[in-house]
C-alpha positions in Angstrom: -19.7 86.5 -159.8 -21.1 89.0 -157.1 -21.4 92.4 -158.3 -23.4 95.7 -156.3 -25.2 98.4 -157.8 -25.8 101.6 -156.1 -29.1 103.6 -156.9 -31.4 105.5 -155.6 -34.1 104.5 -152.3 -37.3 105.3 -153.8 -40.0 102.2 -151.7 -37.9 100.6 -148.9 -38.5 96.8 -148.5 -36.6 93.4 -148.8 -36.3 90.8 -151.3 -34.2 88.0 -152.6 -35.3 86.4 -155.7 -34.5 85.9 -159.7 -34.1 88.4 -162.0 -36.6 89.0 -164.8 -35.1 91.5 -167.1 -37.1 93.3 -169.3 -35.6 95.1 -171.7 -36.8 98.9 -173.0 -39.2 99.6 -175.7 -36.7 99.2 -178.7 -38.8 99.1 -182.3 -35.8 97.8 -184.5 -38.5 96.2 -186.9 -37.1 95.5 -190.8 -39.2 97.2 -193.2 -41.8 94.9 -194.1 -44.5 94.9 -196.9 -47.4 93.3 -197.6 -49.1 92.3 -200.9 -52.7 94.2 -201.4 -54.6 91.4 -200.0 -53.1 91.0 -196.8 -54.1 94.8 -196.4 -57.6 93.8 -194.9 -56.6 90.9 -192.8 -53.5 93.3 -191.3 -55.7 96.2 -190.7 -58.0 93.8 -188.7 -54.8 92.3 -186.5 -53.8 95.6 -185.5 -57.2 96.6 -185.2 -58.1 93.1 -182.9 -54.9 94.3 -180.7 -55.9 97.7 -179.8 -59.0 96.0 -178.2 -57.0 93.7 -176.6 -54.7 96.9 -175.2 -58.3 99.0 -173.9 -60.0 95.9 -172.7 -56.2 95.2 -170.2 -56.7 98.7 -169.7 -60.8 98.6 -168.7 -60.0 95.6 -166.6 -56.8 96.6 -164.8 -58.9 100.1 -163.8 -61.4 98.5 -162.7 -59.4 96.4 -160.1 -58.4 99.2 -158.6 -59.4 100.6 -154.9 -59.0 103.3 -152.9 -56.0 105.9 -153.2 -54.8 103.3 -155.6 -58.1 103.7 -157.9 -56.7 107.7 -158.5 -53.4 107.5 -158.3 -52.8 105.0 -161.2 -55.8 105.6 -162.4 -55.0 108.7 -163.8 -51.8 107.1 -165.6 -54.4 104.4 -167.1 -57.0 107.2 -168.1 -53.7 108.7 -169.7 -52.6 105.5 -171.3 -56.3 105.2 -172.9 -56.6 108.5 -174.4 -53.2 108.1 -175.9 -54.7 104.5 -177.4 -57.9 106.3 -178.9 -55.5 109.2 -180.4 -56.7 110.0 -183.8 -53.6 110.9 -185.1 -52.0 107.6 -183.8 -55.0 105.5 -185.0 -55.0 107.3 -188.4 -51.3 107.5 -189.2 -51.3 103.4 -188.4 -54.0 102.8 -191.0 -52.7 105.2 -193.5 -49.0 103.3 -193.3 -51.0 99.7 -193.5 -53.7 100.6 -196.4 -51.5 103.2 -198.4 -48.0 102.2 -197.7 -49.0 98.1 -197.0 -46.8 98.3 -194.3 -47.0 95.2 -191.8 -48.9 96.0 -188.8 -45.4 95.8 -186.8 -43.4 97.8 -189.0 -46.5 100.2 -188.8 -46.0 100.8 -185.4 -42.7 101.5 -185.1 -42.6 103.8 -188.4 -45.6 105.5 -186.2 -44.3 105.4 -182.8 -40.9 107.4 -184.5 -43.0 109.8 -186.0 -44.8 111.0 -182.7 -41.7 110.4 -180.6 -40.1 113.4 -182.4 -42.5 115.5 -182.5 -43.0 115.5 -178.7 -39.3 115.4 -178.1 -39.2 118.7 -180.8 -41.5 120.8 -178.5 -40.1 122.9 -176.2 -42.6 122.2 -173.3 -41.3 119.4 -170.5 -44.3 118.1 -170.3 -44.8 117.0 -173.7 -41.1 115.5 -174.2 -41.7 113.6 -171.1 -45.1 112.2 -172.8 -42.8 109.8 -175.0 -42.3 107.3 -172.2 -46.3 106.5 -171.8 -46.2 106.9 -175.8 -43.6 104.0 -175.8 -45.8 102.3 -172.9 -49.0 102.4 -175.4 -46.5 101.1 -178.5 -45.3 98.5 -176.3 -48.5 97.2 -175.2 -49.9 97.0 -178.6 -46.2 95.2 -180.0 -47.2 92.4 -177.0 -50.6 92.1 -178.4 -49.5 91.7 -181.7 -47.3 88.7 -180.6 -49.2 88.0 -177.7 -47.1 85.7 -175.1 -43.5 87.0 -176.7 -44.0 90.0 -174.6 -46.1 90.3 -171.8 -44.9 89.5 -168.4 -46.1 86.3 -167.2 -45.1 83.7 -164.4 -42.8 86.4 -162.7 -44.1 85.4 -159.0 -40.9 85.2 -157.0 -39.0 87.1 -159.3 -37.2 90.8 -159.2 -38.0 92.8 -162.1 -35.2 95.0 -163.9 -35.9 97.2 -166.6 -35.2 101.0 -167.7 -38.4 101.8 -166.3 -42.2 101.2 -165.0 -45.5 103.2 -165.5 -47.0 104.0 -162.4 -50.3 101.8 -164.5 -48.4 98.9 -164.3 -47.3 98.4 -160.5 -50.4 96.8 -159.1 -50.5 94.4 -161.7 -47.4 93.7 -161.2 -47.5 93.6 -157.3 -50.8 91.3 -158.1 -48.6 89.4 -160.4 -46.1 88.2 -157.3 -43.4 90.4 -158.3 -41.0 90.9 -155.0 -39.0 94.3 -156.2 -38.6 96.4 -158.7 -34.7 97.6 -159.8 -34.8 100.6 -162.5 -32.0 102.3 -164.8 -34.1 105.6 -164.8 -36.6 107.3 -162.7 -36.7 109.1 -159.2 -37.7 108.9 -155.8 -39.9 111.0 -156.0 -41.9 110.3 -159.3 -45.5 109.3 -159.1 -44.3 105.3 -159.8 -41.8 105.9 -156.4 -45.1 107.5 -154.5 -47.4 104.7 -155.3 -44.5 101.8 -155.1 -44.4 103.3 -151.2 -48.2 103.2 -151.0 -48.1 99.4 -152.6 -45.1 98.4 -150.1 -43.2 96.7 -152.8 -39.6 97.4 -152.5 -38.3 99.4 -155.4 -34.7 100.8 -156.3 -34.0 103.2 -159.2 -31.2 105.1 -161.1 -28.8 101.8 -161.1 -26.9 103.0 -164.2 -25.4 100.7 -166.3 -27.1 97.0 -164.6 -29.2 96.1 -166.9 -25.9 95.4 -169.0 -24.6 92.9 -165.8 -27.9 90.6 -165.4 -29.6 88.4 -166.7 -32.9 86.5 -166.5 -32.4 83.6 -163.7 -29.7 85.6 -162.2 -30.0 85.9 -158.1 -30.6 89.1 -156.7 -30.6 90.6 -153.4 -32.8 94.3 -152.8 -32.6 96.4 -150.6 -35.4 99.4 -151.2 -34.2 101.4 -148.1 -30.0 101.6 -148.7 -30.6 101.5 -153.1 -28.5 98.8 -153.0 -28.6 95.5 -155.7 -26.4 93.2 -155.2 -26.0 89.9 -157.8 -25.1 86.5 -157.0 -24.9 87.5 -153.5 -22.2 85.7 -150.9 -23.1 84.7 -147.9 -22.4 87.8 -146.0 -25.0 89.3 -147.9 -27.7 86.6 -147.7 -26.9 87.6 -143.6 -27.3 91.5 -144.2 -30.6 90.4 -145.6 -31.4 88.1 -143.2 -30.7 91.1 -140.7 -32.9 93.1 -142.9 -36.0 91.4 -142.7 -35.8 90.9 -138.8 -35.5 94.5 -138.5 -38.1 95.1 -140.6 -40.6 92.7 -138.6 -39.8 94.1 -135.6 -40.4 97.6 -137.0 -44.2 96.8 -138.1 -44.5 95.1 -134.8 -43.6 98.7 -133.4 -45.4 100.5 -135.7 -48.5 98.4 -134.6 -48.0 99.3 -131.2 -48.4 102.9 -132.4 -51.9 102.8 -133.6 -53.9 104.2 -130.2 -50.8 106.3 -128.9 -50.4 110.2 -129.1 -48.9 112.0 -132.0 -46.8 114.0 -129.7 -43.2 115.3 -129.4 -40.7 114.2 -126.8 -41.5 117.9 -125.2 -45.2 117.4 -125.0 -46.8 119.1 -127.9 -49.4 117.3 -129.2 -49.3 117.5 -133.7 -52.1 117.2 -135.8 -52.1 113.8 -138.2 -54.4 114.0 -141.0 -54.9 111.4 -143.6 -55.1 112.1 -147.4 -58.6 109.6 -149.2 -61.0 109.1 -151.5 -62.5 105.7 -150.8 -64.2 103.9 -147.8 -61.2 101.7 -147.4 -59.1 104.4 -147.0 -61.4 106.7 -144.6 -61.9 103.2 -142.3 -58.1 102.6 -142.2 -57.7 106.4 -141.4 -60.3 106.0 -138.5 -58.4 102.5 -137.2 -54.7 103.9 -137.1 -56.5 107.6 -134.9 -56.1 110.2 -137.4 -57.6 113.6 -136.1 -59.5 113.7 -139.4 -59.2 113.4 -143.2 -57.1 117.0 -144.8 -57.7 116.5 -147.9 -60.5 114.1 -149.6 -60.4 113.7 -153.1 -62.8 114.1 -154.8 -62.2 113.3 -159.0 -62.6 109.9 -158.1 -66.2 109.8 -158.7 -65.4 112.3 -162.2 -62.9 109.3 -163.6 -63.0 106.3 -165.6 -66.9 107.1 -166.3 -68.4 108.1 -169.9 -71.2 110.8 -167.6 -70.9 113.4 -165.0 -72.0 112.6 -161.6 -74.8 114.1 -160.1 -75.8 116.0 -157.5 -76.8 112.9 -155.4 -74.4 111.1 -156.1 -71.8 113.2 -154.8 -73.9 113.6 -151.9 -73.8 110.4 -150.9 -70.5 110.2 -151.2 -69.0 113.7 -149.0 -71.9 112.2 -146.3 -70.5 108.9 -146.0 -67.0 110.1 -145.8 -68.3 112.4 -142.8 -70.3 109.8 -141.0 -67.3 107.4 -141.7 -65.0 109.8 -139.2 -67.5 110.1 -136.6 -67.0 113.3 -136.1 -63.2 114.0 -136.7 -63.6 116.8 -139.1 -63.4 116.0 -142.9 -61.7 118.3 -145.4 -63.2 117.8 -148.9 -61.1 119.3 -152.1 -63.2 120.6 -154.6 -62.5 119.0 -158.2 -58.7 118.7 -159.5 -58.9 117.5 -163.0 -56.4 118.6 -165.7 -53.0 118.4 -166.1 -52.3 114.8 -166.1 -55.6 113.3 -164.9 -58.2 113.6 -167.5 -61.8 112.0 -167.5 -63.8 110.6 -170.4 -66.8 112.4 -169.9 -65.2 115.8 -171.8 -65.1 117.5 -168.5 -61.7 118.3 -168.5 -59.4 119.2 -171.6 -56.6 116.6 -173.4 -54.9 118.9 -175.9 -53.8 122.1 -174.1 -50.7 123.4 -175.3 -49.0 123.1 -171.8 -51.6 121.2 -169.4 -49.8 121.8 -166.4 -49.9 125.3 -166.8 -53.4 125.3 -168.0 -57.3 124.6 -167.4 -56.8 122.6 -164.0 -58.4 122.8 -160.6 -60.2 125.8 -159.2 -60.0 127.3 -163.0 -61.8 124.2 -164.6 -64.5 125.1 -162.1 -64.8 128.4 -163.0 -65.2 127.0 -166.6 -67.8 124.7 -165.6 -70.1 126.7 -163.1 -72.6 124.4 -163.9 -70.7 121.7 -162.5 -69.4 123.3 -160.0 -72.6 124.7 -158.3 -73.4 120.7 -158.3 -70.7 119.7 -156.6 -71.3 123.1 -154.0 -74.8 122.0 -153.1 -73.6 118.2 -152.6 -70.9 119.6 -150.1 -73.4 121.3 -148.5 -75.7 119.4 -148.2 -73.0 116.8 -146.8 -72.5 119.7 -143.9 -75.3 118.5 -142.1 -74.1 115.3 -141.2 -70.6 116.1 -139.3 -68.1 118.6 -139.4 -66.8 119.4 -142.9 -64.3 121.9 -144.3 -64.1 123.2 -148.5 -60.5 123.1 -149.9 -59.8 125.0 -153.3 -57.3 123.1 -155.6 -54.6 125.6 -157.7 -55.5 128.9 -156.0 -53.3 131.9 -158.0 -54.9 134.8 -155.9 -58.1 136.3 -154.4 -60.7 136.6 -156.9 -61.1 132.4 -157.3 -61.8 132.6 -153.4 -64.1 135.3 -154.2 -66.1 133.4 -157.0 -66.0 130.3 -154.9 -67.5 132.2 -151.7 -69.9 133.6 -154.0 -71.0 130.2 -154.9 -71.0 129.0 -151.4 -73.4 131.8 -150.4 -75.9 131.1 -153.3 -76.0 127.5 -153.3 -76.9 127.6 -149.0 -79.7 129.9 -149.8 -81.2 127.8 -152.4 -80.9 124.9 -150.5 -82.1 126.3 -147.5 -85.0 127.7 -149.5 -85.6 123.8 -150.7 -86.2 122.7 -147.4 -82.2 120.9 -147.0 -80.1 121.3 -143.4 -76.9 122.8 -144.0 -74.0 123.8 -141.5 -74.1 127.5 -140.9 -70.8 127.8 -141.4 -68.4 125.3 -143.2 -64.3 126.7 -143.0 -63.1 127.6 -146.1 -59.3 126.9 -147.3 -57.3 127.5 -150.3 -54.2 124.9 -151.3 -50.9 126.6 -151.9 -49.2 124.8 -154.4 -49.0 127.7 -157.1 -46.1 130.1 -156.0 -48.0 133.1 -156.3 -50.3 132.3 -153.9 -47.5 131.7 -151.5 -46.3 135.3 -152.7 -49.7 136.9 -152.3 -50.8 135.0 -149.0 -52.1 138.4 -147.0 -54.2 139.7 -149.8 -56.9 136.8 -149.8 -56.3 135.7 -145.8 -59.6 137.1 -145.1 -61.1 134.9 -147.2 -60.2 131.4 -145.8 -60.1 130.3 -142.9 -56.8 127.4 -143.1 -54.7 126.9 -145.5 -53.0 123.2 -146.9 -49.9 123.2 -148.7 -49.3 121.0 -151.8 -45.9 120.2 -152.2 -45.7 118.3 -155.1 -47.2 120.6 -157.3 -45.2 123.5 -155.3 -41.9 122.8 -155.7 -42.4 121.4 -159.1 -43.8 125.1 -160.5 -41.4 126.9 -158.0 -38.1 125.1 -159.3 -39.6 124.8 -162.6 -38.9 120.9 -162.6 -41.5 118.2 -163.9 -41.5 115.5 -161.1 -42.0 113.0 -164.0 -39.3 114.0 -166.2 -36.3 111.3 -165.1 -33.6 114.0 -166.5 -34.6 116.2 -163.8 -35.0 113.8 -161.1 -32.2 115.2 -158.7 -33.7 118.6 -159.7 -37.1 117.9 -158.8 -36.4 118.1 -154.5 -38.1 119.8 -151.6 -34.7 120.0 -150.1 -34.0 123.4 -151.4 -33.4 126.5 -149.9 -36.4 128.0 -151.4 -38.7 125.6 -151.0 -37.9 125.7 -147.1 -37.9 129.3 -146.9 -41.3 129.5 -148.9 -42.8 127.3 -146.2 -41.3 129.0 -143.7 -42.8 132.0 -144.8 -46.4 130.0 -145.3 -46.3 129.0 -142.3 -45.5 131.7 -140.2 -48.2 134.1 -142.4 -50.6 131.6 -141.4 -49.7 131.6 -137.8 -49.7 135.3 -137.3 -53.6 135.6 -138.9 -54.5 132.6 -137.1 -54.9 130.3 -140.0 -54.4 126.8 -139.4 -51.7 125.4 -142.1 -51.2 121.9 -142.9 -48.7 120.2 -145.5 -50.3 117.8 -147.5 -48.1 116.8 -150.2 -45.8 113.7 -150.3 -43.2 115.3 -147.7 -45.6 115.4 -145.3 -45.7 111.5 -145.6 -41.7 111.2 -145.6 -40.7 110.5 -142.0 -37.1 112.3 -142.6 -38.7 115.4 -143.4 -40.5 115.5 -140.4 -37.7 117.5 -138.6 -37.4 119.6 -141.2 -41.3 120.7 -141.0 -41.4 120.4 -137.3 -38.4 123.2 -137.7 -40.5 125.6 -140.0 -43.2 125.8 -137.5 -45.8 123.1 -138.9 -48.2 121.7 -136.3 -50.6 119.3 -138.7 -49.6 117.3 -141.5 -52.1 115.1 -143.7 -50.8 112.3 -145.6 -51.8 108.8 -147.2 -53.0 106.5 -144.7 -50.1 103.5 -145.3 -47.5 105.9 -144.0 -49.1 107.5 -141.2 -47.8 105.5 -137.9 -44.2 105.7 -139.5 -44.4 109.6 -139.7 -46.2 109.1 -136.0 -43.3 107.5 -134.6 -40.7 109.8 -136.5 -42.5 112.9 -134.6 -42.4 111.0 -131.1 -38.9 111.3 -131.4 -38.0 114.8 -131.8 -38.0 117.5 -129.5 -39.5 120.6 -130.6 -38.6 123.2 -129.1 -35.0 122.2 -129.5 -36.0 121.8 -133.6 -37.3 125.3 -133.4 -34.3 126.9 -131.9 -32.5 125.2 -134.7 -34.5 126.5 -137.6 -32.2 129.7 -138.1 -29.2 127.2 -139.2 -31.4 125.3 -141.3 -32.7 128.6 -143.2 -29.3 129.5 -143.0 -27.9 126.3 -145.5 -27.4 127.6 -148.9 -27.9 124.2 -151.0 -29.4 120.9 -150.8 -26.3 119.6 -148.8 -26.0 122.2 -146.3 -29.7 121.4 -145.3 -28.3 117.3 -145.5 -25.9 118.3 -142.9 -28.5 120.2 -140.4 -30.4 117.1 -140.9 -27.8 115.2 -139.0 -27.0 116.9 -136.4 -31.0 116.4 -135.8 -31.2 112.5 -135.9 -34.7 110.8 -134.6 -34.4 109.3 -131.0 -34.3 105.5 -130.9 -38.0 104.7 -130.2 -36.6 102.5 -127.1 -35.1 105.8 -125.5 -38.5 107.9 -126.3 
């Protein structure tokens, strides 16, 4: 019997296809014990599975490219330190050897331990850590009884469950999955972000469905309304049919965008970054005419590796991205490890008591001069090869822009001493993504020379709202009143110094906040390279002067759906009539 779901939009796409359903993570195991010689063989079967788990881990990592490679990267780097966590790996062989425990049971008597004490602490961060915890169990469970678990032969198919780690997408995209449909989740948690980036059509929050379906059960998708509808009539296999027109006439339109202007209906001409790390991206930036790359990542070459990269090695890497843009100037970001993407090599730290809050960013390289005086002279040295820009991660005020300039200045006149070209002078720009750098702007403006917003981590420190934490999902929004006036205020600081300011976060890459931006005053985004002829067209189709007159009514709304309301009365002109 047909039945719709409403959810949440969080990758828009198309798809009609069966319904895998996979269940949550739910250890109801009977105790189970095991006479004193099946101790030794047991200990070896859950010892054979969690080299199963970290080989699936080495190998899925390791298929990984581009933005891809960092993005979920850093959820499998996650995933693997949990898997080596002495206090897991100890408490299971303590339950098998001293309580002779099955393996099974051993794992869910473990996996409740560690589940409450992360949801005892009083840190976000931490509570939310249970999900990957109950990713790691579940992988192990599958390995245990590998082939009753594991997801195979779901080409063609629509997968429901309560939720999916941002690790698993590619797989799963590799796998043949059409769509993803989740209970939990958020549009704007790192699994949305990279779905987007993937282009696989994903819809979560859908309440109560994964009561209503069943595996073999026909679904119809739609990523773009957050609409699932099952056992669909025939006015919805038409809808869809509509859908998927629409949607190849779109991408032909978007194509059609690749060599053309990124400039509003009045003639002012915007600034369209893109956001990399890899050669793939960098050449797709170059191909779809962005005016540069705003912000190159650099941890990439720091993860997923048991030894520190050197000097040269970091060399060649900032030099090829700068000959890769032929010219169009390339912003590198000094190393942003912590918080949630830790490294193997020791670099970074796994057991602060609130990582988010802690050693991450600019303060890491403060920790680690050594490192950091490395990865200086590399960008230097880079200089000589095109124009290049420094970006500083997690900025809090001046004296981290005073240590890093300091660097600067002594690594050029040792290398310059050596007999190496470098730039004579490389811009400088700080990332404002911690609110008292926003706060504090005019009291280290002398010491950059352009600023770049990050919104993600922004809004999440300025609303105090972990973007991974599903029970603060509708929380967790740049639609705010203070997040808009803080950018408003960014913004216009940076315009009256003369600081360039771009936004480089996610809504920079969300086409319906590109009024909103245009509003504030912003004149360059930088975003990932999948999304940039969509944001293209969506800034084609707006007037800006008539946006800018606006802004006083938009700074004017007093909650999230006053500023839904300014945003349409502001709808994007048809492309036809632009």
């Amino acid at each position: 019997m047909r039945r719709a779901f409403s959810g949440h939009a969080a990758s828009k796409g198309n798809a009609l296809g069966h319904a895998r359903v996979r269940l949550p993570h739910v250890f109801e195991i009977a105790e189970q014990q095991i006479p004193p010689e099946a101790v030794a063989p047991e200990r070896a079967r859950l010892h054979a599975a969690l080299e199963q788990v970290r080989s699936e881990l080495r190998a899925a990592r390791e298929r990984l490219h581009g933005a891809l490679a960092h993005e979920i990267g850093e959820f499998l780097d996650l995933h693997a330190l949990l898997l080596d966590d002495p206090d897991l790996l100890q408490g299971l062989d303590d339950l098998i050897r001293e309580g002779r425990y099955s393996a099974d049971y051993a794992l869910r008597l473990q996996r409740d331990r560690l589940a409450a004490v992360f949801e005892g602490m009083e840190d976000d961060y931490f509570r939310s850590r249970v999900e990957d915890l109950d990713h790691v169990i579940g992988r192990l469970h599958a390995a245990l009884h590998r082939g009753r678990a594991d997801l195979t032969g779901v080409a063609g198919e629509i997968l429901v469950t309560h939720a999916v780690a941002p690790s698993e997408l590619a797989q799963l995209q590799a796998q043949g999955v059409l769509a993803v449909v989740t209970t939990g989740g958020s549009p704007l948690s790192h699994s949305a972000i990279l779905a987007r980036s993937l282009h696989l059509p994903l819809v979560v929050g859908t309440g109560d469905i994964l009561q209503h379906i069943n595996d073999g059960d026909v679904l119809v998708v739609d990523g773009g309304g957050g609409r699932v509808v099952l056992a669909p009539d025939a006015d919805d296999l038409r809808a869809y049919r509509v859908r998927r027109r629409d949607d190849k006439r779109e991408r032909k339109q978007l194509h059609r965008l690749r060599r053309e202007p990124t400039r509003t209906l009045d003639g002012v001409d915007i600034r369209l970054y893109a956001n990399a790390e890899s050669r793939a991206d960098i050449a797709e930036a170059h191909a779809l005419g962005a005016a540069g790359l705003g912000l190159y990542r650099t941890e990439f070459l720091f993860l997923q590796r048991d030894a520190l990269p050197d000097e040269d090695e970091q060399f060649v890497a900032y030099r090829d991205a700068v000959l890769g843009m032929t010219g169009r100037t390339v912003t590198i970001r000094t190393l942003d490890l912590g918080a949630d993407k830790a490294d193997r090599t020791g670099l970074s730290l796994t057991r602060e008591p609130n990582p988010a809050l802690g050693c991450r960013g600019v303060r890491l390289s403060q920790a680690r001069d050594e490192v950091f005086v490395a990865q200086m002279r590399a960008i230097l040295r880079a200089s000589a090869y095109g124009p290049l820009r420094i970006l500083v991660p997690m900025v809090s005020g001046r004296e981290e822009l005073e240590h890093v300039a300091a660097t600067i200045r002594r690594a050029r006149t040792a290398l310059r001493a050596e007999g190496h070209d470098v730039a004579d002078h490389i811009p400088l720009g700080a990332m404002i993504e911690v609110p008292s750098a926003a706060l504090a702007l005019t009291s280290f403006l002398d010491l950059v020379d352009f600023l770049s917003i990050g919104t993600n981590d922004l809004v999440q420190y300025l609303l105090a709202a972990d973007r991974n934490n599903d029970a603060l999902g509708d929380l967790y929004n740049p639609l705010h009143p203070a997040v808009l006036r803080l950018l408003r205020d960014v913004i216009r600081t940076g315009r009256r110094h003369a600081k360039p300011v771009s936004v480089c976060g996610e809504m920079a890459a969300d086409p319906s906040a590109v009024p909103l931006l245009l509003a504030l005053g912003l004149e360059e985004f930088s975003l990932h390279p999948g999304t940039l002829l969509e944001v293209r067209r969506a800034i084609r189709g707006y007037d800006l002067g008539a946006l800018r007159r606006a802004c006083g009514g938009l700074l004017r709304a007093r909650d999230r759906a006053g500023i839904g309301r300014w945003l349409a009365r502001h709808p994007l002109v048809p492309p036809e009539a632009s």
